[in-house]
C-alpha positions in Angstrom: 13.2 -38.1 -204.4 12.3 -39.8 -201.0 15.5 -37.5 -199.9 14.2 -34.5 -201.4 10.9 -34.8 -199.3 12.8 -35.7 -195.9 14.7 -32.0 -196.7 11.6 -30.4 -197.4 10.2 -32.2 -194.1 13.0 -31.4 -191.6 12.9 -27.9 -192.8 9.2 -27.1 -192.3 9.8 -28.7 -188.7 12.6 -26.5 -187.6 10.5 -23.1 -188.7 7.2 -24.0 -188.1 3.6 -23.4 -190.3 1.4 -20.4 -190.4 -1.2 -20.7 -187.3 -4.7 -22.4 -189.4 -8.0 -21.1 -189.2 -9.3 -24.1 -186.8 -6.1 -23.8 -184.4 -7.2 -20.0 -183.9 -10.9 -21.0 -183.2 -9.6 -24.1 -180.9 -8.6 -21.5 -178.8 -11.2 -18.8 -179.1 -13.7 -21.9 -178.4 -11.9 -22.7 -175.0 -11.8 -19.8 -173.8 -15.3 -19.9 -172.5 -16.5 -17.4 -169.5 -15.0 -19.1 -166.4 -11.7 -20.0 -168.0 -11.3 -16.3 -169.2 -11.9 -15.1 -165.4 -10.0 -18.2 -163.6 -6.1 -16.7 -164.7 -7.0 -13.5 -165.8 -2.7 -12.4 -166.6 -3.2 -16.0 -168.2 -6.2 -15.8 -170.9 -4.4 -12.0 -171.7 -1.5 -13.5 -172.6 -3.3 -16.4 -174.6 -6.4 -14.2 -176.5 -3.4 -11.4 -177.1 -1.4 -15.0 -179.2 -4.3 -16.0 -180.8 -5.4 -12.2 -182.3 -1.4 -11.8 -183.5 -1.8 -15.3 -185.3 -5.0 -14.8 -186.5 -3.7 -11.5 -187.9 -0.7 -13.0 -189.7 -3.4 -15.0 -191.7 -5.9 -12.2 -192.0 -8.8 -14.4 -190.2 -11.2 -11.5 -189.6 -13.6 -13.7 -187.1 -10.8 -15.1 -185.2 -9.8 -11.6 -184.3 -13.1 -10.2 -184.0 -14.1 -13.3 -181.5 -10.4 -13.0 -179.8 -11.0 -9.2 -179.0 -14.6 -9.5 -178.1 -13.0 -11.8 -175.3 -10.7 -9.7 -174.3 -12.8 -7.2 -173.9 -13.9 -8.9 -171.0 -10.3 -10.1 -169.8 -9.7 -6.2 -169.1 -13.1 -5.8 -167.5 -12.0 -7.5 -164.9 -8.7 -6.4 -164.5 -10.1 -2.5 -164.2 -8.4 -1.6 -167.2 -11.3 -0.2 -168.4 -10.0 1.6 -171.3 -7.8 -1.2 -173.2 -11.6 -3.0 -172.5 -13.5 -0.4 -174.5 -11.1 -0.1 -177.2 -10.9 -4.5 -177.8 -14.8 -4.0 -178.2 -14.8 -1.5 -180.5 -12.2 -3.4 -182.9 -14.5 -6.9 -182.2 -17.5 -4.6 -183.4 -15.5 -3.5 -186.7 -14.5 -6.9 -187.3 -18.0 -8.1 -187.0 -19.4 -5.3 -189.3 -17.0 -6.0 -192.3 -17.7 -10.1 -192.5 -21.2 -9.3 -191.8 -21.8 -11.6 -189.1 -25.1 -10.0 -186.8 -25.0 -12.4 -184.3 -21.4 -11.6 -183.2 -22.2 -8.2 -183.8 -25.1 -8.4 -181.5 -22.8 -10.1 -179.1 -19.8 -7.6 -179.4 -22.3 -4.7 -178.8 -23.0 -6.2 -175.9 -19.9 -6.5 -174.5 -18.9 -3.0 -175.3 -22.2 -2.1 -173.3 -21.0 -4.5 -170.6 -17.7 -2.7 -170.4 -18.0 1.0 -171.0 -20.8 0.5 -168.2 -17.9 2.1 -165.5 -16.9 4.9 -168.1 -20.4 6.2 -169.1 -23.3 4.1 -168.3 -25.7 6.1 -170.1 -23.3 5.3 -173.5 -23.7 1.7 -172.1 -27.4 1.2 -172.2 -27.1 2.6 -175.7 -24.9 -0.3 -176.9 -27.3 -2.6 -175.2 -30.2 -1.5 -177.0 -28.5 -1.7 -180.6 -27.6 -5.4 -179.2 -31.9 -5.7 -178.6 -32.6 -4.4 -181.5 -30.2 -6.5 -183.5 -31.9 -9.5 -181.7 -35.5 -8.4 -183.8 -34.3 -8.2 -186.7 -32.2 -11.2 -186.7 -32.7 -14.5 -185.0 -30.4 -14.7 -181.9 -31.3 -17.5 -180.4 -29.6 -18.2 -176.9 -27.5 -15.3 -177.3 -30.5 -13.2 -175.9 -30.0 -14.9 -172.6 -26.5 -13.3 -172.0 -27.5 -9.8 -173.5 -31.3 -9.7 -171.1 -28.7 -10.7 -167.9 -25.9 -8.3 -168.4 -28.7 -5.3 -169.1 -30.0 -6.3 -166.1 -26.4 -5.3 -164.5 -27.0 -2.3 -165.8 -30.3 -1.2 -164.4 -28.9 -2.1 -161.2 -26.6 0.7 -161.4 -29.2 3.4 -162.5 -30.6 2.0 -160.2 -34.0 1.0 -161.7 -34.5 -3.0 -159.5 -37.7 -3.4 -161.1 -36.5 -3.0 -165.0 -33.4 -5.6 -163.9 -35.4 -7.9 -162.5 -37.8 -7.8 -165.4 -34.5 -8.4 -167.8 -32.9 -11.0 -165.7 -36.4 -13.1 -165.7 -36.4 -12.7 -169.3 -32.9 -14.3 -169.5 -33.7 -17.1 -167.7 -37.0 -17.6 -169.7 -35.0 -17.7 -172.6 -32.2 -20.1 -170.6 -35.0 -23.0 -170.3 -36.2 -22.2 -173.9 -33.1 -23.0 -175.4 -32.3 -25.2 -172.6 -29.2 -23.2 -171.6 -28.4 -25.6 -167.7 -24.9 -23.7 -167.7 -26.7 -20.0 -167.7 -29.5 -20.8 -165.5 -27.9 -20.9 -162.2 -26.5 -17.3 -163.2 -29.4 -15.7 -164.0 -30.9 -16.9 -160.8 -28.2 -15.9 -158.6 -28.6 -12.3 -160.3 -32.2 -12.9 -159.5 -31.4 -13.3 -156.0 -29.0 -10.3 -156.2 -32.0 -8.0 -156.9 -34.4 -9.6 -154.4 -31.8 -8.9 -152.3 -31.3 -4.9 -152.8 -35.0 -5.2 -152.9 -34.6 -6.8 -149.0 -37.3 -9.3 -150.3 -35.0 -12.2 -148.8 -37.0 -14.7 -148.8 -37.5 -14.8 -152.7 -33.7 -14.1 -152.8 -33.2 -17.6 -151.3 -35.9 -19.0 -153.4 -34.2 -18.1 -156.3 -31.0 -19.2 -154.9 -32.4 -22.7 -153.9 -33.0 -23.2 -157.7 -29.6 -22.3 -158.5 -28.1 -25.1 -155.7 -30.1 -27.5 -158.0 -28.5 -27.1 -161.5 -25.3 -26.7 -159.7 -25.5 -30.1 -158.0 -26.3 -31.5 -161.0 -23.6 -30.1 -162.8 -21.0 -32.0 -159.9 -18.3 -28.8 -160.5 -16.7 -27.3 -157.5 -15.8 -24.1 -158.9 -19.5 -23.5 -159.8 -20.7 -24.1 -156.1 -18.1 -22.1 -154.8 -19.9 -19.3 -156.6 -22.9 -20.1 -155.5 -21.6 -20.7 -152.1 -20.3 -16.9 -152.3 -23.9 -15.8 -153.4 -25.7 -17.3 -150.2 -22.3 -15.2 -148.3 -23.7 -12.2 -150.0 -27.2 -12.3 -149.0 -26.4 -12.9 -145.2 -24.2 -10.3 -145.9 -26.2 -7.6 -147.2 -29.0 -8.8 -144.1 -26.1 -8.4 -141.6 -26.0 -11.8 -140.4 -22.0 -11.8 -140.2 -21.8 -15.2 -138.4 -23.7 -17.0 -141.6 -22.0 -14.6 -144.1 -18.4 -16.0 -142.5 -19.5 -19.7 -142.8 -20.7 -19.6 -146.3 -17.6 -17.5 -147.5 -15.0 -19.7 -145.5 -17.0 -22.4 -147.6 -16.8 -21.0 -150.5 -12.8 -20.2 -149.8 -11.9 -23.5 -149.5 -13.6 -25.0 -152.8 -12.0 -21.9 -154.6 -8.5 -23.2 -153.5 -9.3 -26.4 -154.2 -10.3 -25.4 -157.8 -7.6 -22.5 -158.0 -10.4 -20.1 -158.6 -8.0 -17.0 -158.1 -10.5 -13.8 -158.2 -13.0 -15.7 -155.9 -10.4 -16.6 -153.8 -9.7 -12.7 -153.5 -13.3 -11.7 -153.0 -13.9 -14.5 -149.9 -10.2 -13.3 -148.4 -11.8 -9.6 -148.6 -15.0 -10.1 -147.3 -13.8 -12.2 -144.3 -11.5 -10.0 -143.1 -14.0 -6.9 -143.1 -16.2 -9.5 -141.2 -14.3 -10.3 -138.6 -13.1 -6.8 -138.1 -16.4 -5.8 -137.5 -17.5 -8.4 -134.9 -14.2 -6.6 -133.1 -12.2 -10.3 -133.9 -9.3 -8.3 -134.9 -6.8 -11.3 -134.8 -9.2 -12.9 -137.2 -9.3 -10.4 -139.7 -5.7 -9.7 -139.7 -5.1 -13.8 -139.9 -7.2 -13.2 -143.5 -5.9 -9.6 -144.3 -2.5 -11.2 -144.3 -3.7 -14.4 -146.1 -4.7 -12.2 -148.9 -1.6 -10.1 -149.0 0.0 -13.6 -149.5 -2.9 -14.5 -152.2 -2.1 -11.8 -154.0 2.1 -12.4 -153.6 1.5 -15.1 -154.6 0.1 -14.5 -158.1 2.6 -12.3 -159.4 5.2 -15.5 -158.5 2.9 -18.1 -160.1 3.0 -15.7 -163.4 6.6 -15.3 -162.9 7.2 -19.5 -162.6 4.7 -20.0 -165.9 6.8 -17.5 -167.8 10.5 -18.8 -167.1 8.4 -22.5 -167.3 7.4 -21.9 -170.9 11.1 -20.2 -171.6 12.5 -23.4 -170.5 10.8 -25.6 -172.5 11.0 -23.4 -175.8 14.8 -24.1 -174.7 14.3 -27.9 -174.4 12.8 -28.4 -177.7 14.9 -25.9 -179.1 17.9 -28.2 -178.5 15.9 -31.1 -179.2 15.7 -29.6 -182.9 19.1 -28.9 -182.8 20.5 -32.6 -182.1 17.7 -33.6 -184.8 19.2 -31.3 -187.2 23.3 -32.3 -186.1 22.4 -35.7 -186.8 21.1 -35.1 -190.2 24.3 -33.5 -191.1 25.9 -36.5 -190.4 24.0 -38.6 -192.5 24.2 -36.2 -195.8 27.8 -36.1 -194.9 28.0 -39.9 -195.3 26.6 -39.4 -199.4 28.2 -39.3 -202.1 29.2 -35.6 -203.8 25.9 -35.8 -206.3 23.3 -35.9 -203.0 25.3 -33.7 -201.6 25.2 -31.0 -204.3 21.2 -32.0 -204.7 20.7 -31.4 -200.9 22.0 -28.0 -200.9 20.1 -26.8 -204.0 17.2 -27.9 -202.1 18.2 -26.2 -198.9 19.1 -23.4 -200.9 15.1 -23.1 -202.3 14.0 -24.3 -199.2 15.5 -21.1 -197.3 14.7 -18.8 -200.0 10.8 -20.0 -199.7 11.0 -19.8 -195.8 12.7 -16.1 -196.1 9.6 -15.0 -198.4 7.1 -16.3 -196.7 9.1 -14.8 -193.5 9.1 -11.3 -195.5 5.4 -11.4 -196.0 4.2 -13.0 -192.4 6.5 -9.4 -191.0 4.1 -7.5 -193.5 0.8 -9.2 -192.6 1.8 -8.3 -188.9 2.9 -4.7 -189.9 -0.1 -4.2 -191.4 -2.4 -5.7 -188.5 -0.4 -3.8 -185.9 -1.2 -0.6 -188.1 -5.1 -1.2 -188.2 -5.0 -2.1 -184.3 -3.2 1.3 -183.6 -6.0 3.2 -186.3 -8.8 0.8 -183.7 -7.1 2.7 -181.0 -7.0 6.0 -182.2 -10.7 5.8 -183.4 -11.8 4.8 -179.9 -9.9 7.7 -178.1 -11.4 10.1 -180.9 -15.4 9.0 -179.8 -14.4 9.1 -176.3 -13.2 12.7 -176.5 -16.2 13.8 -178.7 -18.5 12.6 -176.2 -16.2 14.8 -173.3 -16.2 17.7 -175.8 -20.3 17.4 -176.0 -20.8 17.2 -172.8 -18.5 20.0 -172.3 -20.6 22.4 -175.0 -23.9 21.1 -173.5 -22.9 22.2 -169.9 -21.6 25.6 -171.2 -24.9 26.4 -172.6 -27.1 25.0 -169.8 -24.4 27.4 -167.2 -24.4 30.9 -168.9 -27.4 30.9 -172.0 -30.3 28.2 -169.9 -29.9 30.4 -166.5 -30.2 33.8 -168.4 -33.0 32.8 -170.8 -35.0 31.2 -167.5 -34.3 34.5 -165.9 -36.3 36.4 -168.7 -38.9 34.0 -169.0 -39.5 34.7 -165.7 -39.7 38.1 -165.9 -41.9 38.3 -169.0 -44.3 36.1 -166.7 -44.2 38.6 -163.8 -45.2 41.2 -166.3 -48.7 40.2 -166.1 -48.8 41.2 -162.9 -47.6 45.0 -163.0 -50.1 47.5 -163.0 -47.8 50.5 -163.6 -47.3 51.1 -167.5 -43.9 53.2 -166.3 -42.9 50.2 -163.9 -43.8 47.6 -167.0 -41.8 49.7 -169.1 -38.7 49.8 -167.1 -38.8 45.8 -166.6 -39.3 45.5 -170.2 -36.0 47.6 -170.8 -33.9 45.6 -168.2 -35.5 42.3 -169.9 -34.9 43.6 -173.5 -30.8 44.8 -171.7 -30.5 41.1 -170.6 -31.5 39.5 -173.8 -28.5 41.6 -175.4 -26.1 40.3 -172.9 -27.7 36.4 -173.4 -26.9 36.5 -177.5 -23.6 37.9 -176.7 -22.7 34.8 -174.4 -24.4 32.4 -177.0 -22.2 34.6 -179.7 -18.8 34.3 -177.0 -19.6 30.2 -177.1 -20.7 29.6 -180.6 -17.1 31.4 -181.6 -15.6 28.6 -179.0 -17.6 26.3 -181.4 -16.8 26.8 -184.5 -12.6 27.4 -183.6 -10.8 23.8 -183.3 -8.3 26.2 -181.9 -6.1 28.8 -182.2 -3.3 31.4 -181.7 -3.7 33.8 -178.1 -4.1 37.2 -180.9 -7.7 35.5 -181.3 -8.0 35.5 -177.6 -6.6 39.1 -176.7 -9.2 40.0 -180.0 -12.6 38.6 -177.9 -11.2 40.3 -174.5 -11.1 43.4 -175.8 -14.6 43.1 -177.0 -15.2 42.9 -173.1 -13.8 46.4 -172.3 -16.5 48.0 -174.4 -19.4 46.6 -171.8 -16.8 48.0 -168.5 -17.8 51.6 -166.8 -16.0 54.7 -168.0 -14.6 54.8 -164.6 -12.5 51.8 -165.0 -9.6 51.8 -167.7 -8.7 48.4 -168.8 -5.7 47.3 -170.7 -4.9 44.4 -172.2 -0.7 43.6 -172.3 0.5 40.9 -174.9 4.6 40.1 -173.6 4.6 36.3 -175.2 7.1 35.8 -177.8 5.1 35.3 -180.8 1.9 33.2 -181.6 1.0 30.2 -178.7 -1.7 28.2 -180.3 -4.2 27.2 -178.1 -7.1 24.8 -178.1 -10.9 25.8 -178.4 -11.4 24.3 -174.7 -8.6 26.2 -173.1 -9.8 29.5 -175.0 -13.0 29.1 -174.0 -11.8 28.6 -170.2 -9.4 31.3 -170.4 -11.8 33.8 -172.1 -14.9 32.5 -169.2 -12.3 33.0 -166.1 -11.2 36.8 -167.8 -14.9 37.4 -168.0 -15.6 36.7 -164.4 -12.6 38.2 -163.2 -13.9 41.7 -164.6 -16.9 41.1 -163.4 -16.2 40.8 -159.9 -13.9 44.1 -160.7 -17.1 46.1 -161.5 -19.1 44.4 -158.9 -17.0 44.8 -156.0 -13.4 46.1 -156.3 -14.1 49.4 -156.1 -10.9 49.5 -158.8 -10.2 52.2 -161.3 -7.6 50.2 -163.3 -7.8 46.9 -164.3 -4.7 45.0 -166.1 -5.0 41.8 -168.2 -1.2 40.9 -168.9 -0.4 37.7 -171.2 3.2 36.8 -170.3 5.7 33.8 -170.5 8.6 32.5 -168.5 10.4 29.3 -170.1 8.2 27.5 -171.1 5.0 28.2 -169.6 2.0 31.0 -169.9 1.1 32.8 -167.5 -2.6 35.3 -168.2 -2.9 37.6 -164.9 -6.1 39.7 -164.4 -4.5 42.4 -161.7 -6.7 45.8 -160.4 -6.1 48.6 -157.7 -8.9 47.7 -155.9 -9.7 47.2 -151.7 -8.6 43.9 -152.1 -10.7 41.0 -149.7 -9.6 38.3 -147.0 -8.6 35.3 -149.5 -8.4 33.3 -145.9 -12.1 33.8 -145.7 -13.7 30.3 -147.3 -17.6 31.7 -148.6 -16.4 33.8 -150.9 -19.4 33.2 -153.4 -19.5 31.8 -156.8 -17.3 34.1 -158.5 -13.8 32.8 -157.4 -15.0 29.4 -157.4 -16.1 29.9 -161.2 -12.5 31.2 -162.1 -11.0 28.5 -160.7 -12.9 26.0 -162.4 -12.4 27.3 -165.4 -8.7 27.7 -165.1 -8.6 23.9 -164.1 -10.7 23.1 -167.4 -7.6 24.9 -169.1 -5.7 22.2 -167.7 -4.0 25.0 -166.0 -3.0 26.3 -162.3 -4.8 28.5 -160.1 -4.0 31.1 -157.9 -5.3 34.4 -156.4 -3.5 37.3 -154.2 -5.2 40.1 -152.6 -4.5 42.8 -150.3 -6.2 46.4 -149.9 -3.7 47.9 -152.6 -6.1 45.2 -155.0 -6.1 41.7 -156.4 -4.5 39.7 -159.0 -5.9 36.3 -160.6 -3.4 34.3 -161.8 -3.5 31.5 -164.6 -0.5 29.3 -165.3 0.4 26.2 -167.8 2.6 24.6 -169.9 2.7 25.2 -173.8 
């Protein structure tokens, strides 16, 4: 028996256990703010670990607390997207186990990330995180949520609102006696006094901050707030105190290998010196951070062929175990030998099972990531394709429906009842022309898509509002149906528009030609006319070419124009 159990013992060492639920939230726990921004490559690598082994066991929260992290890992790295799409999948997570306070927390961070992408989508998140906190007790999570909105309405920028949000933070900081927060919610305090140029509050607020961090005895924390007093001589232009305090700074961010600081102080000295005119001082620290930053990529490379090494080492380690092992069943008798390997036989089925269903566990989990993904990119694109719409009717149906208001209003003050009645005509003509653009972009609308036929259809409906003096034809060469998507329709149709527009305006044409063609494997829509042609070389050439250009760029498509006095061609080119 005592044999069977050494077996069963030796086995489970060579191939390992399934990660637990406490080894997952060891790590997530560690991982606190300034250990996440200290080796940013690093706490990727580790947070990216922790979410595959917390996936292999299904542990919802580990994953939802491991992405939430990351979330802020890709912040900083500018990788602003992979950011945005961690805290969505941390905010899923959180939803399904039901856990508000992480949910609070996770809107949060999508708020603090998505700030650089669309700030005003931002201050939405941050406000479901408020409103979370009054419906469920937060505690000191309100602390980090007030402080990172108060990052926000410095980018508005609205200085009153974030100082009022970064007081609050540190209100609730003493509260729930939070000593590792308060410094950083008065060094944003100082931050806003700053932009405020209220500098002597700025270095009140910083004075507190020195006090906690003296306390705390931590030399990466006062090289941050050494950097913060850099900042406020720097934003008074006081360069000579601005270099002391980030050369201070520098040197306790070595000392504590405190890489992105390190960075920042490297930066900032250089553009110092270079504007005192010490120019072999800031090229001593312009190289010094070309050197920094050398020198990161070789640290990651060293850590990675560091860890291979020792997987190596203990690799052969298990190996001799296991040689040695052999040589003591060997040594048996023929009965423990036969009982050994019906035990190793069971032993490797059980490990190839579990194996089989670990690989399924990961499948799936990769599968729900990619879906995380795929949902993200989908919002993303519908708040584009809103905005899109929103501008499209604030462009062609807002400026016409202003214009007619303001005519109506100008009514009042015509006299004539034949003059009133001509305006009224030309008000009543323009109307007509407004509900056929809101018709032209409700059909955009209500398409997804589709093939150019529906296209050529709607520009034909164009030639019935074009002067009997000008013939237009529309010439379809493309082989068979390109499908197209409601954006590039919309463009297309819009530049075609404006094109005969300017033909009836100015040309002085008598034919006009709208040719869909194809070479290879791109289309090619040309609006050509026998008009006088005009100076392309000439830059003021009004709104109208500017307008067709923009919209052929929104078609994710080339623009180009040629004209001479034998007439103009508009030309419209992209892949399909």
């Amino acid at each position: 028996m005592k044999l069977i159990l050494t077996v069963f013992l030796l086995l489970f060492s060579l191939f390992g256990s399934p990660q637990s639920i406490q080894s997952i939230d060891k790590v997530n726990n560690q991982m606190v703010f300034k250990e996440l921004i200290k080796n940013l490559e690093g706490s990727k690598s580790i947070l990216l670990k922790n979410i595959s082994d917390a996936a292999s066991i299904a542990y919802r929260k580990g994953m939802a607390v491991s992405h939430s992290k990351l979330a802020i890992v890709y912040s900083y790295l500018k990788e602003s997207e992979k950011a945005y799409a961690s805290t969505i999948i941390s905010s899923n997570y959180y939803k399904e186990i039901n856990d508000f306070i992480g949910l609070a927390e996770s809107y949060a961070d999508l708020g603090y990330v998505i700030k650089d992408i669309d700030l005003n989508k931002g201050l939405e998140y941050f406000r479901k995180a408020i409103s979370l906190g009054k419906k469920h007790e937060l505690g000191g999570l309100n602390e980090k949520i007030y402080n990172n909105y108060g990052v926000l309405q410095k980018m508005i920028p609205d200085l009153d609102s974030a100082l009022f949000y970064h007081q609050s933070a540190l209100v609730v900081a003493k509260k729930y006696n939070l000593t590792h927060a308060i410094p950083y919610d008065l060094n944003n305090i100082a931050v806003v006094y700053s932009q405020k140029k209220m500098y002597d509050k700025a270095f009140e607020a910083l004075r507190q901050s020195d006090e906690y961090r003296r306390k705390e005895n931590n030399d990466m924390n006062w090289a941050d707030n050494l950097a913060y007093r850099a900042d406020l001589y720097y934003d008074m232009k006081v360069a000579d105190s601005a270099i002391k305090y980030y050369s201070q700074s520098l040197d306790l961010a070595k000392k504590t290998n405190f890489q992105n600081l390190i960075k920042f102080c490297l930066e900032r000295l250089s553009e110092l010196h270079e504007s005192k005119n010490d120019t072999d001082q800031a090229l001593f620290y312009f190289k010094l951070l070309k050197v920094h930053n050398d020198s990161i990529l070789t640290v990651e490379t060293n850590n990675t062929i560091a860890t291979l090494e020792e997987e190596f080492d203990v690799a052969n380690k298990e190996q001799q175990i296991a040689e040695q092992n052999i040589k003591m069943l060997q040594q048996k008798n023929g009965i423990y030998l036969i009982l050994v390997a019906f035990v190793l036989a069971l032993a490797v089925g059980f490990w190839f099972f579990s194996h089989l269903r670990r690989r399924k566990k990961e499948e799936l989990a990769k599968i729900q990531f990619e879906k995380e993904i795929e949902k993200a990119n989908f919002e993303k694109e519908f708040i584009e394709e809103k905005l899109r719409i929103s501008r499209e009717l604030h462009d062609n149906i807002g400026s016409q429906l202003t214009f007619m208001i303001s005519s109506v209003d100008n009514l009042v003050f015509v006299e004539k009842k034949e003059e009133a009645k001509n305006r009224l005509e030309k008000i009543s003509n323009f109307g007509r022309s407004t509900m056929k653009e809101l018709r032209s972009t409700i059909w955009a609308m209500k398409n997804d898509g589709g093939n150019h036929s529906d296209l050529i259809t709607k520009i034909n409906e164009l030639k019935l509002h074009i002067p009997g003096t000008i013939t237009v034809d529309v010439i379809d060469s493309l082989e068979g149906n390109i499908i197209l998507t409601a954006t590039r329709m919309l463009n297309l149709y819009r530049m075609v528009q404006e094109a005969l527009q300017n033909v009836v305006k100015y040309a002085k044409a008598s034919e006009v030609k709208i040719i869909f063609s194809q070479i290879n494997n791109r289309m090619i829509v040309e609006v050509t006319d026998n008009g006088v042609g005009f100076d392309t070389s000439i830059k003021s050439q009004g709104n109208g070419l500017y307008n067709m250009k923009k919209r052929c760029e929104e078609a994710e498509a080339s623009f180009s124009i040629d004209s001479s006095d034998k007439g103009t061609t508009i030309r419209c080119e992209f892949e399909i």
